[in-house]
FIDO-554266 format. One record per residue (C-alpha): residue in one letter; x, y, z; chain; residue number from 1. Coordinates in Angstrom, 2 decimals. Each point is the difference from the previous one (the first is absolute). Example, Ala and Ser with C-alpha at 12.3 -4.5 7.8 and 13.67 -1.06 7.14 Angstrom:
+------+---------+---------+---------+------+-----+
: code :      xx :      yy :      zz : unit : pos :
+------+---------+---------+---------+------+-----+
:    a :   12.30 :   -4.50 :    7.80 :    A :   1 :
:    s :    1.37 :    3.44 :   -0.66 :    A :   2 :
+------+---------+---------+---------+------+-----+
***
This chain:
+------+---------+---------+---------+------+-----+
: code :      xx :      yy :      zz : unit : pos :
+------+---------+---------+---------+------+-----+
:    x :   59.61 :   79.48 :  111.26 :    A :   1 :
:    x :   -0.56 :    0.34 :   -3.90 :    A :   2 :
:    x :    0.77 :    3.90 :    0.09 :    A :   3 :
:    x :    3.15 :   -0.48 :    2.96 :    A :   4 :
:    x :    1.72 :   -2.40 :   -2.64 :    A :   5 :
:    x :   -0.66 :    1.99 :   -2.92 :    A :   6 :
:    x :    1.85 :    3.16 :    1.67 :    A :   7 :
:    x :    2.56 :   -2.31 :    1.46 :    A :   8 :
:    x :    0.58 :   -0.93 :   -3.77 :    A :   9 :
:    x :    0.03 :    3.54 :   -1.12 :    A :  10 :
:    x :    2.50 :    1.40 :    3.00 :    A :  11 :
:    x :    2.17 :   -3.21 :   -1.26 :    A :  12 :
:    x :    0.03 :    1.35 :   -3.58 :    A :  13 :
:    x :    0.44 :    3.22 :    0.77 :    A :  14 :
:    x :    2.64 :   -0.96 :    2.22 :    A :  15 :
:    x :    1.83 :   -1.45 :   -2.91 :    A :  16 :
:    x :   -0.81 :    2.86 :   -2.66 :    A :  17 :
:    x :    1.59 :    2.04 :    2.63 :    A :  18 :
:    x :    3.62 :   -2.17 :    0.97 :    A :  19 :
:    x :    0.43 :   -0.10 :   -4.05 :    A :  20 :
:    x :   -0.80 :    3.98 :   -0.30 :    A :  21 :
:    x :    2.40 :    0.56 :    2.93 :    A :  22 :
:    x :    2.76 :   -2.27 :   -1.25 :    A :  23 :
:    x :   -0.14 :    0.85 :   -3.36 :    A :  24 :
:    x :   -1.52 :    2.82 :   -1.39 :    A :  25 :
:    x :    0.37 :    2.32 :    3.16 :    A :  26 :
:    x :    3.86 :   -0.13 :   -0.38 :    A :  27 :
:    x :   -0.45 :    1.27 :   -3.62 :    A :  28 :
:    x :   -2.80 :    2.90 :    0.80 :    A :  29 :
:    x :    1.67 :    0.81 :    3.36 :    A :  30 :
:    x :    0.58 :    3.71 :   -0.59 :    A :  31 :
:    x :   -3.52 :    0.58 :   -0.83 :    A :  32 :
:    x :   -1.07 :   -2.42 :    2.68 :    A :  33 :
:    x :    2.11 :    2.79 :    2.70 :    A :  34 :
:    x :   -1.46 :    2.78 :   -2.32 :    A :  35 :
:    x :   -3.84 :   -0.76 :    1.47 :    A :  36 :
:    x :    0.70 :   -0.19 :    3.43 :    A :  37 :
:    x :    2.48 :    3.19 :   -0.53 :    A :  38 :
:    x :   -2.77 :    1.61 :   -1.56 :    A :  39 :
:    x :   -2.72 :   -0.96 :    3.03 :    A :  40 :
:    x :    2.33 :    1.05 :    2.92 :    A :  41 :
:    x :    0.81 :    3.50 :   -1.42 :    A :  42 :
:    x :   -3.83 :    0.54 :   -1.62 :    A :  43 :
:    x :   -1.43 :    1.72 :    4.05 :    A :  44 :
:    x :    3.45 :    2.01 :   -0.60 :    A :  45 :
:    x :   -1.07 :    0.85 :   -3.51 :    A :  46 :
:    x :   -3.97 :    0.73 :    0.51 :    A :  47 :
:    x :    1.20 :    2.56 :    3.51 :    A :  48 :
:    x :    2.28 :    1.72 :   -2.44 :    A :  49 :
:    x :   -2.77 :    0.55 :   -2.45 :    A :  50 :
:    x :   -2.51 :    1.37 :    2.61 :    A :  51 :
:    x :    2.38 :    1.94 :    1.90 :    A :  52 :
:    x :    1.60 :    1.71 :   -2.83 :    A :  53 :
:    x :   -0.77 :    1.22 :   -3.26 :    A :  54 :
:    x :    2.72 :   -2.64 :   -1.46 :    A :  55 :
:    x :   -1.07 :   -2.12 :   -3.26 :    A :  56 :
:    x :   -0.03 :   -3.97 :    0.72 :    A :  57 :
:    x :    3.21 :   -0.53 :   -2.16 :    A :  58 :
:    x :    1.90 :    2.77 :    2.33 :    A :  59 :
:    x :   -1.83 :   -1.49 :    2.89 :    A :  60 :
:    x :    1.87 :   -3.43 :   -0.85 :    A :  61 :
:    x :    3.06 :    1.55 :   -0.67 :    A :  62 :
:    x :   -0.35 :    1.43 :    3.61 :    A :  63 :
:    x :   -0.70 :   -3.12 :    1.75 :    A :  64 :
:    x :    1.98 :   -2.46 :   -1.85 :    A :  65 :
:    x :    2.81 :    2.00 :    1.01 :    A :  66 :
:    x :   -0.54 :    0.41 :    3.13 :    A :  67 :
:    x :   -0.84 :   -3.29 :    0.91 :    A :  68 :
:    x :    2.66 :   -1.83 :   -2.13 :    A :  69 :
:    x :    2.79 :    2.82 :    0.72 :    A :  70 :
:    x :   -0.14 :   -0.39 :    3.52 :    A :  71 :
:    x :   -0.31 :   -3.73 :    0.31 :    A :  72 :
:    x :    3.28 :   -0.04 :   -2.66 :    A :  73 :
:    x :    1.78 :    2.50 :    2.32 :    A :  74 :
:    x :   -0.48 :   -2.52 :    3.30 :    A :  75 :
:    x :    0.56 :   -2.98 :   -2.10 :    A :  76 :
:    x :    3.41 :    1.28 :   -1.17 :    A :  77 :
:    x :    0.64 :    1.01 :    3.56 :    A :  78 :
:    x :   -0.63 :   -3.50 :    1.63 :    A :  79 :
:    x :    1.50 :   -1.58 :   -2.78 :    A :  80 :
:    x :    3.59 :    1.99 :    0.41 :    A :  81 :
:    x :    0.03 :   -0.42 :    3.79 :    A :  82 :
:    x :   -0.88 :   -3.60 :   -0.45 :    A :  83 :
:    x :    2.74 :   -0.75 :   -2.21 :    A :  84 :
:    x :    2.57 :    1.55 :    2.72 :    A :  85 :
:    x :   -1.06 :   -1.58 :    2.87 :    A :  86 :
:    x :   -0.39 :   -3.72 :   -1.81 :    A :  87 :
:    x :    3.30 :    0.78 :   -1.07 :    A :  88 :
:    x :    1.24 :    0.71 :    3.29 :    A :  89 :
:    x :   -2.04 :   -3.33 :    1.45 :    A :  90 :
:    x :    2.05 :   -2.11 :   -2.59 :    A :  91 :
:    x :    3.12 :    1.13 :    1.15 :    A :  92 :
:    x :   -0.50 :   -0.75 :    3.45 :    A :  93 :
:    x :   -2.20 :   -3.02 :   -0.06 :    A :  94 :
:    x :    3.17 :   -2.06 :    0.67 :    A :  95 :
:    x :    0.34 :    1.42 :    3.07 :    A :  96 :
:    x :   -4.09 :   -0.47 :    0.98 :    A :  97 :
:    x :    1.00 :   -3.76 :   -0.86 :    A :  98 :
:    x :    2.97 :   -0.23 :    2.50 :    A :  99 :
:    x :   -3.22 :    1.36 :    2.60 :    A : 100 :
:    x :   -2.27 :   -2.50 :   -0.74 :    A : 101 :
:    x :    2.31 :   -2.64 :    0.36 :    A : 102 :
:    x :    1.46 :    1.55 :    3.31 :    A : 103 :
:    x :   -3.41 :   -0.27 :    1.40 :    A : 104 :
:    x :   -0.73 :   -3.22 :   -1.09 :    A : 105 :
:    x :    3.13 :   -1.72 :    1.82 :    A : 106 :
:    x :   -1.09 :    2.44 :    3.03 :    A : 107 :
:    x :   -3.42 :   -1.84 :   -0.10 :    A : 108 :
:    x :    1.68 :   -2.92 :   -0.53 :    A : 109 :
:    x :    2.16 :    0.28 :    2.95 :    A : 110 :
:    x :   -2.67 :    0.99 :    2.63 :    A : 111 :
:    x :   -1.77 :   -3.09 :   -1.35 :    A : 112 :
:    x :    2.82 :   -1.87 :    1.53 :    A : 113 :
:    x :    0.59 :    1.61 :    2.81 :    A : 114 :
:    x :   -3.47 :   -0.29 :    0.97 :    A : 115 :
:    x :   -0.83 :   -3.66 :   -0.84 :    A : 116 :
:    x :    3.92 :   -1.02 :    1.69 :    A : 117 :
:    x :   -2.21 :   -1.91 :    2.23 :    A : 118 :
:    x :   -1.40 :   -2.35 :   -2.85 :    A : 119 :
:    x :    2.24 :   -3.08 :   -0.93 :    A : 120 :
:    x :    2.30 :    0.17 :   -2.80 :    A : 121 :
:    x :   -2.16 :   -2.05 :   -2.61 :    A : 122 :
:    x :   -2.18 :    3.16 :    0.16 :    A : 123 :
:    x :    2.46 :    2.68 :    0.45 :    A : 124 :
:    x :    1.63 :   -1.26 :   -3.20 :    A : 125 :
:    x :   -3.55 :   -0.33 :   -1.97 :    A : 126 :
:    x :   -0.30 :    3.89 :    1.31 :    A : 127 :
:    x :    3.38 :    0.83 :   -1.33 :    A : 128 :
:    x :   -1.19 :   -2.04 :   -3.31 :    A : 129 :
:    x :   -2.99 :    2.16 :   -0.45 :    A : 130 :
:    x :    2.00 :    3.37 :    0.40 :    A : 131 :
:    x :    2.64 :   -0.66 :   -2.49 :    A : 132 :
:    x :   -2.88 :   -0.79 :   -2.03 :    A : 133 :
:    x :   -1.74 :    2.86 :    0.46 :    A : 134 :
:    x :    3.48 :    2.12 :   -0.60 :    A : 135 :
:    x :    0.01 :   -1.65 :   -3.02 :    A : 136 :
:    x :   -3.66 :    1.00 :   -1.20 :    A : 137 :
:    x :    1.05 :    3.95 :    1.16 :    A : 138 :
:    x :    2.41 :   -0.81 :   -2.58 :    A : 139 :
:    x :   -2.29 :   -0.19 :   -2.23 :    A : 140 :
:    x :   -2.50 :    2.56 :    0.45 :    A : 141 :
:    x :    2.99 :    2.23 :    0.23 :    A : 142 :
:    x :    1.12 :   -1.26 :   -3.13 :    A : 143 :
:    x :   -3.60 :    0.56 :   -1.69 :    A : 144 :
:    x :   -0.29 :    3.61 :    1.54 :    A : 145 :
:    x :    3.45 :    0.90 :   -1.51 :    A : 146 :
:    x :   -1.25 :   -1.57 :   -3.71 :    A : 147 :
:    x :   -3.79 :    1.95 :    0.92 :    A : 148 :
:    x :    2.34 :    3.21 :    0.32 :    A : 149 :
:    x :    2.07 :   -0.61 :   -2.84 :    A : 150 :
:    x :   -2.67 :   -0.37 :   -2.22 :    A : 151 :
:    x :   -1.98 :    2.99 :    1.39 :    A : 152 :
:    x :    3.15 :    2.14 :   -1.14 :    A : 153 :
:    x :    0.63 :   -1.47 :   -3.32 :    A : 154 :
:    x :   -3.88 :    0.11 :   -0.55 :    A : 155 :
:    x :    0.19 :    3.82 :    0.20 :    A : 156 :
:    x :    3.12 :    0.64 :   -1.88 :    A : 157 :
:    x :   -2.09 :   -2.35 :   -2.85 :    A : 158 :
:    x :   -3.20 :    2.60 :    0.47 :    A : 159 :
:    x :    2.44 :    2.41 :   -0.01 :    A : 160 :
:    x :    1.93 :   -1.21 :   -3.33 :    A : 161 :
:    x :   -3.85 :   -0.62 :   -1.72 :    A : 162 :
:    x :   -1.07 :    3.79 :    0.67 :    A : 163 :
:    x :   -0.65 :    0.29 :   -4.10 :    A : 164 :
:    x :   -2.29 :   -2.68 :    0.18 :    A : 165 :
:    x :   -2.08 :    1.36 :    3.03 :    A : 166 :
:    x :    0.46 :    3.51 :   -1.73 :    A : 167 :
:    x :   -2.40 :   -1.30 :   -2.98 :    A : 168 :
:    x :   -2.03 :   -1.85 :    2.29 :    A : 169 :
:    x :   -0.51 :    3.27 :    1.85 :    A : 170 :
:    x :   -0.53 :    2.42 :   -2.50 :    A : 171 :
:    x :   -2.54 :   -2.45 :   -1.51 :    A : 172 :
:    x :   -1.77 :   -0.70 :    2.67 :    A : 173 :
:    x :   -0.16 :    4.08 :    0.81 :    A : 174 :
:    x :   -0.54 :    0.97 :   -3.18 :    A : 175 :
:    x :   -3.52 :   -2.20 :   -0.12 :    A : 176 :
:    x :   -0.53 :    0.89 :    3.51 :    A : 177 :
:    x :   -0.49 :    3.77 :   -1.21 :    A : 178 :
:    x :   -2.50 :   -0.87 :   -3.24 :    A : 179 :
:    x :   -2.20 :   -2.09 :    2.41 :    A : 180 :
:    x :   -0.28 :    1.90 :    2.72 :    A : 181 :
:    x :   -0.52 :    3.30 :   -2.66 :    A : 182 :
:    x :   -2.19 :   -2.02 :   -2.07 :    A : 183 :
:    x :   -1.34 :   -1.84 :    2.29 :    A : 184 :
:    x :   -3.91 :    0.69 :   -0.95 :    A : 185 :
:    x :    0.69 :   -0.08 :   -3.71 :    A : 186 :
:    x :    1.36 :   -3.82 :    0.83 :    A : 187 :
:    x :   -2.74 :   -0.76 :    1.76 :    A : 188 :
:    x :   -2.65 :    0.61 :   -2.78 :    A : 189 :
:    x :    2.44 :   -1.31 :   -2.38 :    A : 190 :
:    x :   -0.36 :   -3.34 :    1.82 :    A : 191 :
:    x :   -3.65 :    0.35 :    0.56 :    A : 192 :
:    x :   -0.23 :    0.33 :   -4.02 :    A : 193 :
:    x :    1.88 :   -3.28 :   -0.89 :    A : 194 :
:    x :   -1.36 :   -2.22 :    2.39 :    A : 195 :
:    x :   -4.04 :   -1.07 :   -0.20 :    A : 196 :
:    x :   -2.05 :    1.42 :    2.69 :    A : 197 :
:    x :   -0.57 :   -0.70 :    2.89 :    A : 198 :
:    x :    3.44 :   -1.99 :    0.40 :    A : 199 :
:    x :    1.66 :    3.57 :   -1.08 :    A : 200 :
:    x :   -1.50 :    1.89 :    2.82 :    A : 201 :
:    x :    0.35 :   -3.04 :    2.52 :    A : 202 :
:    x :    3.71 :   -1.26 :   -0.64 :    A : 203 :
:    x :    0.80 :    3.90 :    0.73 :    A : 204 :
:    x :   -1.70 :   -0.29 :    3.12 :    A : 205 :
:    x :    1.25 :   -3.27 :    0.81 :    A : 206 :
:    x :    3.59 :    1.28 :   -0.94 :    A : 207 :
:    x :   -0.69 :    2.78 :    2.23 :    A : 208 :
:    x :   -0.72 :   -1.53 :    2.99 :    A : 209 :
:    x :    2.93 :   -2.39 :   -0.13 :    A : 210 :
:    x :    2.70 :    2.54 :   -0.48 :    A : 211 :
:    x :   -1.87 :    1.94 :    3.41 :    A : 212 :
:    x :    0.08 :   -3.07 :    1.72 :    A : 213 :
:    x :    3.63 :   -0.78 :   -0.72 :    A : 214 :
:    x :    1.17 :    3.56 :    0.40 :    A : 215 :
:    x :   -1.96 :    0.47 :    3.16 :    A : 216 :
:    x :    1.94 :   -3.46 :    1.22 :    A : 217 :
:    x :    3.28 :    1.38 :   -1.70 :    A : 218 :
:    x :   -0.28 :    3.39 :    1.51 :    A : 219 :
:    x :   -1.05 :   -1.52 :    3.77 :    A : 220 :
:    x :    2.96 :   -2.40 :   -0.13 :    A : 221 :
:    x :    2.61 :    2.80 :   -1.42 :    A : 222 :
:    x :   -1.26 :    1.90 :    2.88 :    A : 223 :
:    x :    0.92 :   -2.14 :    2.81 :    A : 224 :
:    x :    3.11 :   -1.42 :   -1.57 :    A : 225 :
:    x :    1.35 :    4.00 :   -0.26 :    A : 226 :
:    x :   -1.44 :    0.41 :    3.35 :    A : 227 :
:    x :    2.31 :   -3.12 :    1.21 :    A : 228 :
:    x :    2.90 :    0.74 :   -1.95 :    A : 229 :
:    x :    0.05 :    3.84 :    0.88 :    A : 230 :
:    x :   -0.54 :   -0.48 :    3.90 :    A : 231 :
:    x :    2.20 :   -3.00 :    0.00 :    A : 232 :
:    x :    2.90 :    2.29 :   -1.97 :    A : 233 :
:    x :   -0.38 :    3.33 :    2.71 :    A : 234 :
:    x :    0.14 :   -2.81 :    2.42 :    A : 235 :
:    x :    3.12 :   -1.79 :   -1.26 :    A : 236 :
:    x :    1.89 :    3.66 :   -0.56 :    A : 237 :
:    x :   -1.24 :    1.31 :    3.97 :    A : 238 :
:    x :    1.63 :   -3.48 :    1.78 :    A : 239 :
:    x :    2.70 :    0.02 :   -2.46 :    A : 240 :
:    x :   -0.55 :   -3.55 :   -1.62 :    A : 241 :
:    x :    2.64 :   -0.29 :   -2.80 :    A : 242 :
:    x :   -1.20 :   -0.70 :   -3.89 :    A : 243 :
:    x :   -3.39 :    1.87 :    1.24 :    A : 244 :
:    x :   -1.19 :    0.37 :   -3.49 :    A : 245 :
:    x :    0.78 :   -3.85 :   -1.10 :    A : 246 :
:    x :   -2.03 :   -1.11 :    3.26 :    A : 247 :
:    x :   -3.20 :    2.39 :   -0.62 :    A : 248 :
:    x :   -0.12 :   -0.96 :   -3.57 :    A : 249 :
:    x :    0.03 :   -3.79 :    1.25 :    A : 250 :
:    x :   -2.67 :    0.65 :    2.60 :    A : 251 :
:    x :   -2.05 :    1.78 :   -2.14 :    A : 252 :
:    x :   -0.07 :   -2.73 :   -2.62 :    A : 253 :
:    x :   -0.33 :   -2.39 :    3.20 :    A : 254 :
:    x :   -3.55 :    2.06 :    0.55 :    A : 255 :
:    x :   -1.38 :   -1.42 :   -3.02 :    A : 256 :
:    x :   -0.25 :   -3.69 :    2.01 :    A : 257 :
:    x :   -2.82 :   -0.97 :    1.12 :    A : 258 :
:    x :   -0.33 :   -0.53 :    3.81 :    A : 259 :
:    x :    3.80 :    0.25 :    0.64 :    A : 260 :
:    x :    0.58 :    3.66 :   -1.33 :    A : 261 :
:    x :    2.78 :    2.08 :    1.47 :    A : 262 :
:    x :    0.29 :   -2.69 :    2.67 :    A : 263 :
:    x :    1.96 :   -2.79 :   -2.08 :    A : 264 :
:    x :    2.64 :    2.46 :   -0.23 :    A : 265 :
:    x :   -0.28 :    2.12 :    3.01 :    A : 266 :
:    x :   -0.07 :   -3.10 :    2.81 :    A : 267 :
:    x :    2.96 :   -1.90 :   -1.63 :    A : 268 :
:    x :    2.35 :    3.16 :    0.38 :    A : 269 :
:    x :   -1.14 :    0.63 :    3.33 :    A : 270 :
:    x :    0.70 :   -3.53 :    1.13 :    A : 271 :
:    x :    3.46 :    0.26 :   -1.10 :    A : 272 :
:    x :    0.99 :    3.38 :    1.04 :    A : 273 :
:    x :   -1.18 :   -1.87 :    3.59 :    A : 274 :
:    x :    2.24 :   -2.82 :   -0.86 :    A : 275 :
:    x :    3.04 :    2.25 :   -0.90 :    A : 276 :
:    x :   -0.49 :    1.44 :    3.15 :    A : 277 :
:    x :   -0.69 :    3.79 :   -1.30 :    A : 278 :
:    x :   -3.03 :    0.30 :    2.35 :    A : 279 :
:    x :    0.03 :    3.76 :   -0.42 :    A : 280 :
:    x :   -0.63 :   -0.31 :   -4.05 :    A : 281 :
:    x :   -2.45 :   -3.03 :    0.43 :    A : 282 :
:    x :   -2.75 :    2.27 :    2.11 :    A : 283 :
:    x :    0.59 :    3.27 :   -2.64 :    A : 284 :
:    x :   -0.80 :   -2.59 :   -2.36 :    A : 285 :
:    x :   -3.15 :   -1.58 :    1.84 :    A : 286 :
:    x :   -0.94 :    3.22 :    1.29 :    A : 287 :
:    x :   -0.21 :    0.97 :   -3.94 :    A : 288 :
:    x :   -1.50 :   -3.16 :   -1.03 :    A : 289 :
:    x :   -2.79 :    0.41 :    2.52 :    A : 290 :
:    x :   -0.78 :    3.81 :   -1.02 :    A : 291 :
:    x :    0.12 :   -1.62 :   -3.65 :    A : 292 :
:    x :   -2.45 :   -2.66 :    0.38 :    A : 293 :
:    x :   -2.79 :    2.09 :    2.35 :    A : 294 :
:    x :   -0.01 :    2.90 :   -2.85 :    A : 295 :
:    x :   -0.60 :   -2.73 :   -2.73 :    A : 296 :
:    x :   -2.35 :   -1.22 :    1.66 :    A : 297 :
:    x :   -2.07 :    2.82 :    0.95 :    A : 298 :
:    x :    0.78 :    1.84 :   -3.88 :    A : 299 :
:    x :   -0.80 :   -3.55 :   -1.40 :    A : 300 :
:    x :   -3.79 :    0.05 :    1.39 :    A : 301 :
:    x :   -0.72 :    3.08 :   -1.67 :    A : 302 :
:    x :    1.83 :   -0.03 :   -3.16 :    A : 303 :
:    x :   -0.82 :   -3.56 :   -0.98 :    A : 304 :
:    x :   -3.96 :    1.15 :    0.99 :    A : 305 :
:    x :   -0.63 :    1.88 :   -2.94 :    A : 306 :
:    x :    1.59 :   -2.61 :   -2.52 :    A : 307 :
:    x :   -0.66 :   -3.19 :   -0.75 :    A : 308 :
:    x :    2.12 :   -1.88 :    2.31 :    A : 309 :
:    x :    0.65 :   -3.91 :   -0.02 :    A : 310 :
:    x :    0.28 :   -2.41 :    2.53 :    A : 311 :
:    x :    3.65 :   -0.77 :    1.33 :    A : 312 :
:    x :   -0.84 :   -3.88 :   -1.22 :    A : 313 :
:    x :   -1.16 :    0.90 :   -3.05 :    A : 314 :
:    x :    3.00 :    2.74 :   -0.95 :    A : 315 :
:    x :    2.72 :   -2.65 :    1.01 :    A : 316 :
:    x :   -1.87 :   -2.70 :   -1.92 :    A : 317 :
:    x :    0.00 :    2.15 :   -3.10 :    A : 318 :
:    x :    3.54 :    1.12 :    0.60 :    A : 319 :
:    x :    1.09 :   -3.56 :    0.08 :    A : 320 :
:    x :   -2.06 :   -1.40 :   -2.88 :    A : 321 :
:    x :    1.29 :    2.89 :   -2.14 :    A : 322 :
:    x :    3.89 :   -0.46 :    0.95 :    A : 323 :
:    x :   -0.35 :   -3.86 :   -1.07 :    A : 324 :
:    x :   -1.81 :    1.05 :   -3.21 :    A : 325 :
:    x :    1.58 :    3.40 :   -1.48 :    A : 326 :
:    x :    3.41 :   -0.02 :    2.42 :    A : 327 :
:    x :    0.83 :    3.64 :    2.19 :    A : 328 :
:    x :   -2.75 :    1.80 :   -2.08 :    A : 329 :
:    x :   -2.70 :   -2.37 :    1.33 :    A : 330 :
:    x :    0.48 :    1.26 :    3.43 :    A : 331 :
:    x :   -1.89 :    3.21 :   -0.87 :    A : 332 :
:    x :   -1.79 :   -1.66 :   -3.12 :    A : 333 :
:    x :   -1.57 :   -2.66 :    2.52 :    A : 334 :
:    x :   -1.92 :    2.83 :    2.28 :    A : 335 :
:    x :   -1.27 :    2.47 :   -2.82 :    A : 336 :
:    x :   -1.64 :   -3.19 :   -1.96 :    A : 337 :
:    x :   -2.10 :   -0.24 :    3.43 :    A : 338 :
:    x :   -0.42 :    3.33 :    0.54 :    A : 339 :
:    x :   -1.50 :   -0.38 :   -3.94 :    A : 340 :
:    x :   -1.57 :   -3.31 :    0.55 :    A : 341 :
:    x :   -2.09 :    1.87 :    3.22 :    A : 342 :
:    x :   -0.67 :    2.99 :   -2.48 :    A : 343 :
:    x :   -1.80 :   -2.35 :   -2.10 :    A : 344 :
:    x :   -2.16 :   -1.12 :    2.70 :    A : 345 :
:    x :   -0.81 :    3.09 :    1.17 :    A : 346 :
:    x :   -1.17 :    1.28 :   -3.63 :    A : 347 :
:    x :   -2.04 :   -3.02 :   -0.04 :    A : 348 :
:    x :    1.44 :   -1.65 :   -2.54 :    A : 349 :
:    x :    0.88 :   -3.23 :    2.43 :    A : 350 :
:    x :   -2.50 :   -1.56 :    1.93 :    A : 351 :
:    x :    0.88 :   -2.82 :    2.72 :    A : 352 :
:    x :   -3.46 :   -0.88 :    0.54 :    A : 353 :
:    x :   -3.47 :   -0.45 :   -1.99 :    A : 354 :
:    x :   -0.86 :    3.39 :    0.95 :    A : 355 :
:    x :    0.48 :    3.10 :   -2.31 :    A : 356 :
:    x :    1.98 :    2.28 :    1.87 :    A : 357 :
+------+---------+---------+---------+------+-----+
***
């Protein structure tokens, strides 16, 4: 009981240390902070080069960095244009998506009546009541979605308008992305010198096997969220869904929810193609949601096997706790400080019982 409250203590401090590192000092070191993990996801690119070919390690970085970052720059700028057109579009015509709603909301409202003519009029009139409350809170979500959309748009033309500021950021953040990942032994020994032993040799260790774990979760979850978002776009394009981009790149992010996934957006639009009446467009859609969910499922056994997975419960625990403390970022903050927490115990260095691991 002695040793459980002791660690309990220490994961409590740490905790802290950790929410003032990430809310102050990462903001202010965040370059080099994207730097490390730049360096570990392109260092398997870097050590193939080196074996394969007779290329020094500063060529073989120059290789791989562009490579990696070219290509994912190429696609980004890609999305990002076709994005802005069909959000565009969306805006312009999201008056008329209002009128729609609201048709089929005084549809609904009449079959209720027609239906229920049979009740007495205290009820029909409660009924009627409900509805034109109901119109009312369309209204509003209407309303909302229009403000959402607006802000979406203006949000880009401000990332847009700050491109010098993300240029430094960049250039910074590549710039000591190439002198770690072409120094990265000299660094190492450098650390090893300046910090007593053994904590030298252990903290790299330690460091290592949290940035593994957190790539490994990283790299499992960017693999299933592409996986959604590129089936879900084919999909969209084949059945001829309008703003197909807009809708992948909302079910994608939808995949990072735990439990609900794909299906919080994918059942909703289904029911109300159904309600419209476009039957035809509401099986494409199911049809696709159904050869969606059995390929996650079946890609999600394997992939999240060989990294260190969490529990649904414990991801959307995390991902709530870290929204309420650090805002948006805390959604993905929440899960890596688990996936580092669990690293921790796995090293060792966190016992839950009187038992040395």
């Amino acid at each position: 009981m002695k040793n459980f409250a002791k660690t309990l203590l220490y994961i409590l401090l740490g905790t802290f240390i950790a929410y003032l590192a990430f809310k102050f000092i990462a903001p202010i070191i965040a370059p080099f902070i994207a730097a490390m993990f730049l360096t570990l996801l392109i260092d398997p690119i870097v050590e193939y080069l080196q074996k394969k070919t007779p290329m020094p390690r500063a060529a073989a970085v120059g290789t791989a960095m562009l490579a990696v970052f070219g290509g994912a720059g190429l696609v980004t700028a890609f999305i990002v244009a076709r994005l802005i057109i069909e959000l565009a579009h969306l805006s312009t015509f999201l008056p008329n998506y209002v009128d729609d709603v609201k048709a089929v909301a005084l549809s609904l409202q009449e079959r209720a009546q027609a239906y229920f003519f049979s009740l007495p009029d205290e009820v029909i009139e409660i009924i009627n009541e409900k509805a034109a409350g109901t119109e009312l809170s369309l209204d509003s979500i209407i309303n909302k979605a229009q403000v959402i959309t607006v802000k979406i748009l203006n949000f880009i033309v401000q990332l847009v308008s700050s491109v010098p500021a993300w240029i430094i950021i960049i250039i910074i953040a590549g710039i000591a992305t190439y002198f770690m990942a072409k120094d990265k032994k000299v660094i190492l020994i450098f650390w090893q010198r300046i910090i007593p032993e053994p904590w030298g040799e252990k903290s790299i260790e330690i460091a290592r096997d949290i940035f593994a774990a957190i790539i490994s979760y990283v790299r499992a979850q960017l693999i299933l969220i592409t996986m959604t978002f590129i089936q879900t776009l084919i999909g969209l394009y084949l059945i001829g869904a309008p703003y197909a981009l807009i809708m992948g790149l909302v079910i994608g992010i939808a995949d990072t929810i735990p439990i609900l996934g794909p299906s919080s957006i994918y059942l909703p639009w289904i029911a109300w193609e159904f309600i419209t009446g476009d039957t035809g467009f509401a099986i494409k859609l199911l049809i696709l949601y159904g050869i969606v969910i059995v390929v996650r499922q079946v890609m999600e056994t394997k992939i999240v096997a060989s990294s260190m997975g969490l529990h649904p419960l414990a991801t959307l625990t995390a991902m709530y706790v870290g929204l309420k403390l650090l805002g948006p970022v805390g959604v993905i903050a929440g899960p890596l400080y688990i996936i580092a927490l669990k690293a921790f115990v796995s090293a060792g260095l966190i016992s839950w019982n009187d038992k040395k691991p």
